[in-house]
Each structure stands twice: as C-alpha cells, then as structure tokens.
N, C-alpha and C positions, 0 to 999 in steps of 0.2 A: 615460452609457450610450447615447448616438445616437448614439454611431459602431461600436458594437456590432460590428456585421456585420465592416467592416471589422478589428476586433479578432481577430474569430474566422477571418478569413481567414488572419493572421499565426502562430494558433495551427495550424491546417494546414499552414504552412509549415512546421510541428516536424514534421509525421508527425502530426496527429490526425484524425481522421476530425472529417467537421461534426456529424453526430450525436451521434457521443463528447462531442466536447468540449458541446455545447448540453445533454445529460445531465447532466454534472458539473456543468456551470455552475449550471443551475436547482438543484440539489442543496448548493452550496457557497453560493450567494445564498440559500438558505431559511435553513441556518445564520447567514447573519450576524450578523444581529440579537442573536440570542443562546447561538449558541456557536461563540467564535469558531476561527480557524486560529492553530493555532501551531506558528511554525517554530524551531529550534533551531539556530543557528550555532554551531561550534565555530572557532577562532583560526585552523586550517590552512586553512580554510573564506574566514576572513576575507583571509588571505594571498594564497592561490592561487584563489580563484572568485569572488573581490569583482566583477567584469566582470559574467560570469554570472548572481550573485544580485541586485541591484540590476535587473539588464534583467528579469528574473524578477518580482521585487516591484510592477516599475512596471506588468507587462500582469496581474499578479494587481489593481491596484488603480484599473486601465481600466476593468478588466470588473467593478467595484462589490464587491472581496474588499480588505479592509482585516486581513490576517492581524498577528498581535501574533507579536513578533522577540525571540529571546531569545538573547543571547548568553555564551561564557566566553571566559577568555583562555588555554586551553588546548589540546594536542592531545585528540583525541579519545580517546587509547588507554589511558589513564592520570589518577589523579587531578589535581585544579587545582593546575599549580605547585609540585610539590612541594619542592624546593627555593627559591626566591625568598621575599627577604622580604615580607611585608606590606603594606609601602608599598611595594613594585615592583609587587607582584599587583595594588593598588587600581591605579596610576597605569596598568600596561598594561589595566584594563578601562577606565576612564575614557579614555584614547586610541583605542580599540578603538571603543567607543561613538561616539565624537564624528568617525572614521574613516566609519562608516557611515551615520553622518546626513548629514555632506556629499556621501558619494556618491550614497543618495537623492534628494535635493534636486537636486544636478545631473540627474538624472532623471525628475523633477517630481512626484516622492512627496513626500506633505505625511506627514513624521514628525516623532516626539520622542522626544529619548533621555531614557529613566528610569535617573539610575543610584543613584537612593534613591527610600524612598518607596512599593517593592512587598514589600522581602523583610525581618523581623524575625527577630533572632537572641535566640534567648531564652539567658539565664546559662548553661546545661547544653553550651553550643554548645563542641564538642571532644571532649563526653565519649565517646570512641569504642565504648561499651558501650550507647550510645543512640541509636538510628535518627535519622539525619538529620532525616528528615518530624519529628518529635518535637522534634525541636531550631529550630525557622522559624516563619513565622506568614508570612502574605500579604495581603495588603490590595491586593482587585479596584480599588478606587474610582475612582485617576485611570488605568490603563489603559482600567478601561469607558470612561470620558469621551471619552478619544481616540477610541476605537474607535467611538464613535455619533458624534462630528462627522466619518470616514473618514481620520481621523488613525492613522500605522504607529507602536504602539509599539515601539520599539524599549530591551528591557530588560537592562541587564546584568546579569551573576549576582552582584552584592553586597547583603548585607544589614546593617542597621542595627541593631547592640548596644546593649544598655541604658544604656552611658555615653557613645553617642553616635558612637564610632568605628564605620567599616564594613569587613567582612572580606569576603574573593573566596570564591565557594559553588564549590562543585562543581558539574560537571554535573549530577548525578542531582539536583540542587533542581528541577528542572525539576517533578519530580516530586508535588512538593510543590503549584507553580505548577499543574499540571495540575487537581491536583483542587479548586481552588477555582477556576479559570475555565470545566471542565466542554468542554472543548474539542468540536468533533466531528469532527476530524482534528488530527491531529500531522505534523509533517515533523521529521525527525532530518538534517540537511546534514552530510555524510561526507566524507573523502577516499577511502573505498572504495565508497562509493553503493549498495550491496548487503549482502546478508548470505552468504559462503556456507559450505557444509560444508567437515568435512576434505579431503574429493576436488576443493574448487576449484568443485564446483559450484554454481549460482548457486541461490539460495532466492528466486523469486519470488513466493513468499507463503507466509503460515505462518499457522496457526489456534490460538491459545493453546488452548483444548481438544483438540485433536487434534494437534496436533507438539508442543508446547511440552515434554514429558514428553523423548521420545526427541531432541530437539535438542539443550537446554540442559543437563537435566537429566543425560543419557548424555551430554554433553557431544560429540554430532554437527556443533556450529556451530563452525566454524574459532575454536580456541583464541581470536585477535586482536579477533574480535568477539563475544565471548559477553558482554559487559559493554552492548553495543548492544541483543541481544535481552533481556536482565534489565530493562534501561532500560524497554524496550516493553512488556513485563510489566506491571510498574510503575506505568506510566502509565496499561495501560488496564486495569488492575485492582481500579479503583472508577469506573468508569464505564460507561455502557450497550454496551448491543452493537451500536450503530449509531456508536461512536467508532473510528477505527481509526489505529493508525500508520505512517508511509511512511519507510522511509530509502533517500536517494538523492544524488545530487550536485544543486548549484546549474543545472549545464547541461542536466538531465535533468526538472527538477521540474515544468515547466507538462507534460512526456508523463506522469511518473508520475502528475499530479494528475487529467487530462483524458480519459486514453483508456485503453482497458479492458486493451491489451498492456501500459502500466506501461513505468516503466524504471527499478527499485530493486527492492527489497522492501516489500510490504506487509503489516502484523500486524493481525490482527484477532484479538479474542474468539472468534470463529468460531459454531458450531455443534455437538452432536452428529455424525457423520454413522453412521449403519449400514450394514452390509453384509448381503445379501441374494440368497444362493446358488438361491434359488426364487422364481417368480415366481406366486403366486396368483390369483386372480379377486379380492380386494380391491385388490392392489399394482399388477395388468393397469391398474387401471380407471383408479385413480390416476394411473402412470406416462399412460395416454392423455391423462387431463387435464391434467398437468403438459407432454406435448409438445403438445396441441393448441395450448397457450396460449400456452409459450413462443415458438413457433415460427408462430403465428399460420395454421396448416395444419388440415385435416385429414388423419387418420390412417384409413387399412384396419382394418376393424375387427378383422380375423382376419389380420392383418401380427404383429404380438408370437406369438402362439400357433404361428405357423410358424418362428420362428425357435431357435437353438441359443445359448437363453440362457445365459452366464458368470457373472452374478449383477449385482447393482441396486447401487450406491452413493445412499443416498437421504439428506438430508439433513433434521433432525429436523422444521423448518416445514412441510417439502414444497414447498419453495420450488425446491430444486436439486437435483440427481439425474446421477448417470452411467448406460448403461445400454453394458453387455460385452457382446458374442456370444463365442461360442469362433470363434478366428481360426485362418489357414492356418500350418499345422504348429505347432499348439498355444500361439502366441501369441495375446494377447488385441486382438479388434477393438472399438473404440471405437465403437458406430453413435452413439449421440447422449449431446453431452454438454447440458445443460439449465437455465438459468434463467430462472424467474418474469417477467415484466416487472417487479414490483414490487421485486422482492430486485436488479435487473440496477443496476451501480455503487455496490455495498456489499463485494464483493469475497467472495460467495460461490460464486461460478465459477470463480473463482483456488482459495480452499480445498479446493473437491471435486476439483478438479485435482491440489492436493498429495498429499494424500490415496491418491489412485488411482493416485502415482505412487508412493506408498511399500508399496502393495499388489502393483502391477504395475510393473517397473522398465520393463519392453519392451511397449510399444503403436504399434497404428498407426490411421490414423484418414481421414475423406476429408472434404473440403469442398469447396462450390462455387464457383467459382476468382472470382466476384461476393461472396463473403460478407464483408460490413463486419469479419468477427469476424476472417478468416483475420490481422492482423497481432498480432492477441493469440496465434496456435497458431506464426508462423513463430517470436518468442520465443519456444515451448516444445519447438518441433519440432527435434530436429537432424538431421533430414532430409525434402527436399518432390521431390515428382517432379510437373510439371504435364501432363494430359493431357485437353486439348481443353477442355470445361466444369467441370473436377476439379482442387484439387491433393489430392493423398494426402502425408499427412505420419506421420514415425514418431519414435520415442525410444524409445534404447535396443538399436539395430539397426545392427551395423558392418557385416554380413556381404552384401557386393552382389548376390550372387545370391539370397540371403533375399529381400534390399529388393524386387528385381523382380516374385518369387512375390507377397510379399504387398501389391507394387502392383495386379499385374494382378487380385488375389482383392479390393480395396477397389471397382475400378475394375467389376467386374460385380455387386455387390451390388445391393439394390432396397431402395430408401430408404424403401418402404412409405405413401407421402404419393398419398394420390388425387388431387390434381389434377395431379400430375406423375408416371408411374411411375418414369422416370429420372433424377429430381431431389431 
C-alpha cells in the first residue's frame, strides 16, 4: 500500500478522476475484510480478455482488493455446455482454471485455483423441477482463508457429488456462491459489457425496485441479455441494499468499479423513489437541505418559491432527489440533480437518473464546465454545447434548432446559490 499514490495515478490514466477513484477505493477496502468482491468470468471472457482481466486483477490487488474469481467454461448466452460430455466439461474447467492462475502469477497476483472443495452437489442434482440453489451447498472455509492472507481465489464452477465425482455448474451457481459469501459488489465479465434495451440503448443503471418490473418482466431488456439481468436479480435478492452488481467487460472494470460515469451497467436494489408534481413548505425545506448539503452551497432562501416548478423526483431516504422546472417549449429542464454525501458511490444518482429518464424521455440540463461530475452526464448526454464557464447537455433532442433555443434558455438561467449568482 505505499506506493499507493503512484497506483492511483495509473488509475487516471483510465479516465478516473482522483477523487472518484479515492472514494471507491476507501469504500471497496472497508469491504474487504468482510465482504468480499466477486467477479464472475465467463469462457468467451477467458478467450478474448485474458490480457485485460489479469492487468485488472493485478492493480485491483496493488491497491489492497483481493476479489474471489469465479469462473465457467461457457458462453455467456446459454446454458454450461450443453452438448459435451462430462469429462470434456470437467477437463475444459480444469484447464480453464489452471489457464488463469498462470496468467496471474506472471502478473504477480498471489492466487489459487479451487476446483473442488467450494461447491456440493446434493443427490437431487438434475432434477430440473428443483431450483438449482436447492440442489448445492457451499462451503466459505478455504476461500475466506485465501482471502485474509490476500490470496485471489480463483473458483471454478464445479461441484463435488456424493460419490465423489464432480459435475460443471452453470453459471447461475454463482448464485448460490453469492449468498453465502454476502458479497458487497459483484462484477458479471461479458462479451457485451452492458445491458441494453430493445432499441440498442445502453442501460446504465437499473434499480430492481423501480425498472426491474418494466425491463425484465415486459421483457424491455434486449431478448440476448435478459438472462444477465435475472442473474442480478438473483444475486442481490437476499442481500442488503448496499450490495450491488456491475456487468461490464474486463477492459472497462477498474472505470466501472472507480468512477462515478461507469462503463457497464450497474444493478442495484435501489430505492423507492416518488414523484412529486407540488412542492410544499415541508418538501421546500427538505429539498433546501438536501441541496445545501449536497452541494456544499448556500441557497436563496426565496430561489425555489420563484421558480416554475415541474415536479420533485425524491428518493425514499432523502438522500437523492431530481428537481424539473418547466423548460423552453415544454420540455423539461433539469436545474439540479442531487446526492447526499453519504449515499454518493452507491449508485443512487445513476438510479434517479434512470428513473427520470423513463418519466422524461427529453431533458436538458447545464453544468459547470469545472464540475468533477460532468464525465458521468457526457455518458448520459447525447448532446453538449460548451459555452465559456457552462456546458449544457441534452437527451432525447435531434432537432438543431430546438438544441440552440434550449441552449441559450439553460445558459441565462440563475442557479439561485448566494455566493455566486451566475454559478
């Protein structure tokens, strides 16, 4: 850990900001100890991003993250192997395995491949009338072990029958593995690193209580990956709400893991969040406290009460909050979107975000052309116009003489912050 600095320098070199990344970091090193990171390889994973995920692993375990590996010898899109026999499936996880420990190693990750020893297959095992989870057992014991001397397990997906032979699991054991290690991040390693809809569009975050209905369930997540977001379901579906999962590629995962723009998708249990067409003298008082603090500012006390409120996105803790005005020619202006210091690298600014996107397909929004935040909105933005201390960004907005209007309408707003009027 003393050459730190220099670590986190390299991690810049990805596109992370130093504060991002020192955020997560203290956040993923509080976890250690006891709940650990688990990343999930899948074969196509192991083929085409072995470079990748090894250089990955190795500055994950620079900077004191000793994540547990778990691999299949599968494509991702489909069950394990469906054809092959038996002894082909063992013999490619066991190659597979011993594939990645030597690549570690040349990298100077102290691992060990487990390929017995974590997963028990109880007699019932095939019965396909019987949920998997019900069919395995897991045994923590010698992963913890590695994991407290900063040893990488690195686990294959076979488990050990009552007569002694071992069968290749599917991926969704993981499942299984999740709820008895208690994880408090997951990584899902993809060949498509994202989740997105039928229209191609990318799902930069989803909130199992708030999307997960109209995604999965309406069957909104592009057919090919709807077995990814179940997965996530799954996994953090007996766990707390400060667990959350990431799918993304191997070359993407220190930005997805580090900085607050992401480069995947990220599932969380999320929140409630309400919508909130009026704004009160309890909700005024609130929403002030939530931006004073956010934002580390004061506020005009009589700034809200002037304005041509659209309605409040408020999220159930009070932690996060969107706040609309009515925008130029009836589209909605974004003045502040808002989180807590406390809730910020939990991924409920991504959520309110989704959220506000499936209320409001067309927004536009301003920021200041300084703000650490701006490379999480240029990911969300698909359009920026920078002008002098501003950029203004929009989604959802093709039409270029629109864009200009409701530049120039962002660009005269009054931010309502007393120590700056134009700021």
């Amino acid at each position: 850990m003393n050459n730190q600095p220099a670590i986190l320098q390299s991690l810049l070199g990805q596109f992370v900001a130093a504060e991002e990344a020192e955020l997560y970091l203290r956040r993923f090193q509080a976890l250690q100890g006891e709940r650990p990171m688990l990343i999930q390889i899948g074969s196509g994973t192991l083929r085409h991003g072995m470079d990748d995920l090894v250089a990955a692993i190795g500055l994950l375990t620079s900077l004191g993250i000793a994540p547990m590996l778990i691999h299949d010898a599968a494509t991702q899109s489909g069950p394990l192997l469906d054809d092959e026999p038996p002894e082909r499936a063992r013999t490619r996880l066991v190659e597979d395995n011993s594939q990645l420990i030597h690549a570690l190693k040349r990298r100077h990750v102290h691992a060990s491949g487990l390929t017995r020893g974590v997963f028990r297959v109880s007699p019932l095992y095939g019965d396909d009338s019987i949920d998997v989870r019900n069919q395995l057992a897991v045994d923590m014991a010698l992963p913890e072990r590695l994991l407290a001397a900063g040893i990488v397990p690195v686990v294959a997906l076979m488990g050990e029958c009552p007569s002694g032979d071992s069968l290749a699991l599917p991926a969704d054991a993981i499942v299984t593995l999740g709820q008895s290690a208690r994880p408090g991040k997951i990584v899902l390693l993809t060949d498509q690193g994202m989740l997105y809809n039928r229209d191609r569009r990318c799902l930069t975050a989803i909130s199992l209580t708030n999307d997960y209905d109209h995604l999965v369930v309406q069957s909104l997540v592009r057919a090919d990956l709807q077995h990814l977001a179940r997965r996530s379901y799954r996994l953090l579906e007996h766990l707390d709400s400060q667990s959350s999962v990431s799918i993304t590629r191997p070359g993407r995962l220190i930005r997805e893991l580090f900085s607050h723009g992401g480069s995947g998708t990220l599932v969380r249990k999320g929140e409630p969040l309400a919508w909130h067409d009026h704004v009160d003298a309890a909700l005024a008082r609130t929403l002030t406290d939530m931006l004073e603090e956010s934002f580390g500012r004061r506020l005009d006390s009589g700034w809200l009460s002037r304005q041509e409120v659209l309605g409040v996105l408020l999220a159930q803790s009070g932690r996060g909050a969107a706040l609309l005005l009515r925008g130029h020619n009836g589209i909605p202006y974004l003045d502040k979107l808002m989180v807590t210091p406390a809730a910020r690298g939990e991924g409920l600014g991504a959520g309110v975000w989704q959220a506000l996107l499936g209320r409001f397909p067309a927004l536009y929004w301003r920021s200041r052309a300084d703000n650490p935040i701006n490379n999480w909105y240029f990911t969300r933005a698909e359009s920026s116009h920078r002008s002098g201390r501003w950029v203004v960004f929009s989604t959802g907005i093709s039409d270029f003489a629109a864009l200009h209007g409701l530049t120039q309408d962002a660009l005269a707003r009054d931010s309502g912050w007393l120590e700056q009027r134009d700021s």
